[in-house]
C-alpha positions, 0 to 999 in steps of 0.5 A, spaced: 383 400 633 383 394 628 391 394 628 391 394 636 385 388 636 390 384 630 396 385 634 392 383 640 389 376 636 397 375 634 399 375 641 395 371 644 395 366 639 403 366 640 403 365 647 397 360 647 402 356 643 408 357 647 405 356 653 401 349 651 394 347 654 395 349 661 393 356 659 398 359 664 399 366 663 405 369 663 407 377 663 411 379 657 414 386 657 415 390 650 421 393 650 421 397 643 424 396 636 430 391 636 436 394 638 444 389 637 447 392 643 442 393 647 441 386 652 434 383 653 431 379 658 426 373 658 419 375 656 422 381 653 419 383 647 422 386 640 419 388 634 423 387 628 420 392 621 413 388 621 414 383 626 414 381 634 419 377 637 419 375 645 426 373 648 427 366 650 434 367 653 437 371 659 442 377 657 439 376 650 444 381 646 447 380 639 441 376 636 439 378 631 431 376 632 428 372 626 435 369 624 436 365 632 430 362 633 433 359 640 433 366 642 427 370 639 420 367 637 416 369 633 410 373 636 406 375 630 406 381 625 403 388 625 396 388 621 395 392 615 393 400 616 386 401 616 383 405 610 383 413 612 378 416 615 372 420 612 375 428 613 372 432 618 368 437 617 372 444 617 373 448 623 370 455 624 376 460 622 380 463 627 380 471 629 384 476 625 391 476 627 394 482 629 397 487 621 404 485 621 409 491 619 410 494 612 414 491 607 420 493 602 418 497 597 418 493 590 422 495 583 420 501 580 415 498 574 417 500 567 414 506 564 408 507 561 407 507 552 407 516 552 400 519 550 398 522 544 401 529 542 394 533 544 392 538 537 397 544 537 393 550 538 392 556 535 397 561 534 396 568 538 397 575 535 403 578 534 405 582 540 407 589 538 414 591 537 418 594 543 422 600 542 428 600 541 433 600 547 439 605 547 446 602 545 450 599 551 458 600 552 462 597 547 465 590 550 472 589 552 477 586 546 477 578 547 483 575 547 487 573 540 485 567 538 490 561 536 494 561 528 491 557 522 496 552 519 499 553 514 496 552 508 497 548 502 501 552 496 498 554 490 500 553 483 505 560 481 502 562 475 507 564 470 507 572 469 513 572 463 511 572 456 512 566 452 518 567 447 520 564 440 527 564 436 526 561 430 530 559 423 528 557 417 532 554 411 537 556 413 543 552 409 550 549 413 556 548 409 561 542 412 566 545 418 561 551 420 557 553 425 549 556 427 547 559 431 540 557 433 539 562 440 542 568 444 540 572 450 543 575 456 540 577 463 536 572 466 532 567 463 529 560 462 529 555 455 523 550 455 523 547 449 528 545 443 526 543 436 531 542 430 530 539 423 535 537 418 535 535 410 540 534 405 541 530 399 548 526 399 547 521 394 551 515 397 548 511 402 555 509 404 556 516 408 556 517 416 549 520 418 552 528 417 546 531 421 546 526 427 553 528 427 552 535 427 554 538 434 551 542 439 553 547 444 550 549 450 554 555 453 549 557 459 552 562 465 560 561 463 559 554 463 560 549 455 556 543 454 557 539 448 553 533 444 551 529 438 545 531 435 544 524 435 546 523 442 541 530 444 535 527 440 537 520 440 538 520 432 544 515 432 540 509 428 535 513 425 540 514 420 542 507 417 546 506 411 542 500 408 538 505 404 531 503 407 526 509 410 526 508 417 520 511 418 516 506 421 518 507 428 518 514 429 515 517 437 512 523 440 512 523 447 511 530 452 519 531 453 521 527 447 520 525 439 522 524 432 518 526 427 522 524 421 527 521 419 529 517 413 536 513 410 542 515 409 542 517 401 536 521 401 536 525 409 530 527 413 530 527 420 527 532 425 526 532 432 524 536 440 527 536 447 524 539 452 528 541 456 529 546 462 536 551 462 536 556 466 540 562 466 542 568 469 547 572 465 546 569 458 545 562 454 549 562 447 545 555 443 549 554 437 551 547 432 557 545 428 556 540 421 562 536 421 568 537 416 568 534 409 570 527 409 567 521 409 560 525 413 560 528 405 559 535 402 555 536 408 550 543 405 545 541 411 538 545 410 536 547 417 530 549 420 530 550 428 526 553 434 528 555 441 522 556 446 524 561 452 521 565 457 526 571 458 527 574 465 526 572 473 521 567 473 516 567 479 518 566 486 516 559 487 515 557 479 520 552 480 523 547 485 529 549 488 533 543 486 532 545 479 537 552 479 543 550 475 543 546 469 549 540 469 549 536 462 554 530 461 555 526 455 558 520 453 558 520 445 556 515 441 563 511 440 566 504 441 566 501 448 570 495 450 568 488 452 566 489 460 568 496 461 565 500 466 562 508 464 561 512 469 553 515 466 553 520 472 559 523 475 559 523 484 556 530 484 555 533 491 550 537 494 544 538 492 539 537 486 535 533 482 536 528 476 533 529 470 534 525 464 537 518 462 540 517 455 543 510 452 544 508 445 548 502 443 549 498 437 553 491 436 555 489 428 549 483 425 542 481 427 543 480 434 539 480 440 542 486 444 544 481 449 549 486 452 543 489 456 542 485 461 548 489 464 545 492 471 546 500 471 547 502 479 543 508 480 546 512 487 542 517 491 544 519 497 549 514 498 545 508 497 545 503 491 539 502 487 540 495 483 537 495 476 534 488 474 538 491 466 538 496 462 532 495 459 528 494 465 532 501 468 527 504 461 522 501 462 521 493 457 524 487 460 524 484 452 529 488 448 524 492 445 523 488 441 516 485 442 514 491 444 517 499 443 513 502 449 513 509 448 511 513 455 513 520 457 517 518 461 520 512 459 521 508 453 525 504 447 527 510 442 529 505 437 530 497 436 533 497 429 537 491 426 538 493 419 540 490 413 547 490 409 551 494 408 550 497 414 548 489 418 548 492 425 543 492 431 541 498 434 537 500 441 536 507 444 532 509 451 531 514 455 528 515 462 525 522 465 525 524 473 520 529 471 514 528 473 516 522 478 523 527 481 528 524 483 532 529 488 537 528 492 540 532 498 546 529 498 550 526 493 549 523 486 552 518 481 551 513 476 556 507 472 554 502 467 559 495 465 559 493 458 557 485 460 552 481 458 549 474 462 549 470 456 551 474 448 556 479 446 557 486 449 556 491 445 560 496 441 559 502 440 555 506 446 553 512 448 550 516 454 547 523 456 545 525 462 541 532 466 541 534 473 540 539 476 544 543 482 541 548 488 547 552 488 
């Protein structure tokens, strides 16, 4: 009511002043709040936010009241709302309405923590035993289950007898020949071991005993070699008169035991080797004749290690059936000549053993080394970095004479006058590490080198093995 009775007084107040003393009243008509397209008559009146216009003018429209005060006139102006009245009191509640219907079943909850296992009861007494039933009919035979792999094979156990045949001081003279095994039917040999010992008394003579020649006839079939190219003897045996024992090697399929200067001989060594025959093997050697080799009169003394008969089924692998040997005996070589280490064999096989021995006059770095052998298998060249890596030293052997199993430097010599000549052997084993081909198989060697003299004098020797 205060908003109405301020409003009122306002009103009043404007329109006693509008209309002057004369205190004539005029009706005046409220036409809501102010609207720009709406038209407005004479005494029509407006509010405006807060305040009260009435209209001056006829056809009144567009005038914004407050800003065109030859239209508009200010009446007054809406009072201040009144405080707010005290709350009334709170009514009585209403009836009960009727129980609405029944809601979606909430989630299921979590389930509860499991109670505590109740205390196990006592067991009860143990029933009495039934009697036994009478046997029921034999079922039908199920069906066969499925076959087991293959398994793995075992080793074969060798069930021949170990053999030796063995000479003892046996003495030689220049041009002849001894026999160091025989045998007919079939057989294996595993193991060859020779020494030899003999007093020339100049040390100016070849090394007799590294000249020595030994034969292997095996099923028909004649392989010849140096003793010193068989055991890598050449350059154990020097002419300068110095012991050479210094080097000396013993490894699982080679080694030189002793071996001392020209003058006064000693020199002894082994080869495992494996030779099979099947009809018969004749092993035998032949000193040189008289001549500048001396009076020869060599003392020998010899072994040959064999099983004699047809080794187990599976003993051995079939790639190492029939034996093969080819030499290149240690002699002179021309500068850049290619030698053929392994001739283009068919089939199949495996390859058992790589020799090289070399020489060259003076104290020489054996440059001629560096020399790539080519190794084919299968048709497919394997390039090697040099010849001394192909055995396993990348330095010569001269900063270090590695001597494995398989590989190794037999001998890096440079001896004095009057011999005055470098020495460097090798050798390379395929037997714990096979080297099988199925097809075809071959090896050369160039006496060339990056950046010194070829070598001189070379030789090689090589084992394979063929299925057929």
């Amino acid at each position: 009511m205060r908003r109405i009775a301020g409003w009122t007084a306002g009103l009043a107040l404007a329109l006693g002043a509008w209309v002057g003393s004369a205190q004539t009243r005029t009706l005046v008509a409220y036409a809501g709040s102010y609207a720009a397209d709406s038209s407005y008559s004479v005494n029509d009146m407006v509010s405006a936010g807060s305040e009260f216009y009435i209209s001056l003018a006829a056809n009144n429209k567009g005038n914004t009241p407050g800003a065109n005060v030859a239209e508009w006139a200010l009446v007054g102006a809406s009072g201040v709302a009144g405080a707010t009245g005290l709350q009334g009191a709170t009514g009585t509640t209403g009836a009960m309405g009727p129980e609405g219907p029944a809601g979606p079943a909430g989630p299921q909850g979590t389930a509860g923590v499991p109670g505590v296992a109740g205390v196990t009861g006592p067991t009860g007494p143990a029933g009495s035993i039934g009697v036994v039933g009478s046997q029921g009919p034999v079922g039908a035979t199920g069906a066969t289950g499925l076959q087991g792999g293959v398994g793995t094979a075992g080793a074969v156990a060798e069930t021949r007898t170990f053999s030796v045949a063995h000479l003892k001081c046996y003495s030689v003279m220049a041009g002849n020949s001894l026999t160091l095994f025989s045998a007919t039917g079939p057989g294996n040999v595993e193991r060859i071991q020779i020494a030899a010992g003999y007093n020339s008394g100049s040390p100016a003579q070849s090394p007799i005993a590294a000249n020595t020649l030994l034969t292997i006839a095996v099923d028909g079939q004649t392989y010849t070699a140096t003793l010193g190219m068989f055991l890598l003897w050449n350059g154990y045996t020097t002419s300068d008169g110095v012991a050479a024992t210094s080097d000396l090697f013993v490894t699982k399929f080679l080694g030189i035991t002793s071996a001392t200067s020209l003058s006064n001989e000693t020199i002894s060594g082994y080869r495992r080797i494996y030779i099979k025959y099947n009809t018969s093997i004749n092993i035998s050697i032949t000193v040189p004749a008289a001549g500048n080799s001396g009076p020869g009169n060599i003392v020998w003394w010899t072994q040959v290690e064999y099983y004699p008969g047809v080794a187990p089924a599976g003993r051995y692998p079939a790639t190492r059936n029939v034996f093969h040997m080819v030499v290149h005996d240690w002699g002179p070589i021309a500068p850049s000549q290619t030698l053929t280490v392994l001739p283009a064999v068919a089939g199949a096989g495996e390859l058992e053993s790589i020799y090289l021995v070399s020489s060259a006059p003076g104290n020489v770095e054996p440059q001629w080394l560096e020399a790539n052998p080519i190794l084919t298998v299968d048709g497919t060249e394997f390039h090697y970095g040099g010849t001394e890596d192909f055995f396993g030293n990348q330095f010569y052997g001269d900063q270090w004479q590695g001597r494995a199993d398989e590989y190794g430097i037999a001998r890096d010599y440079k001896s004095a006058a009057p011999d005055n000549t470098t020495y460097w052997s090798g050798y390379r084993y395929f037997r714990e590490s096979p080297m099988v081909f199925n097809n075809s198989l071959g090896m050369t060697w160039s006496n060339v080198a990056s950046d010194g003299g070829p070598a001189v004098q070379l030789g090689t020797l090589a084992v394979y093995y063929t299925t057929q």
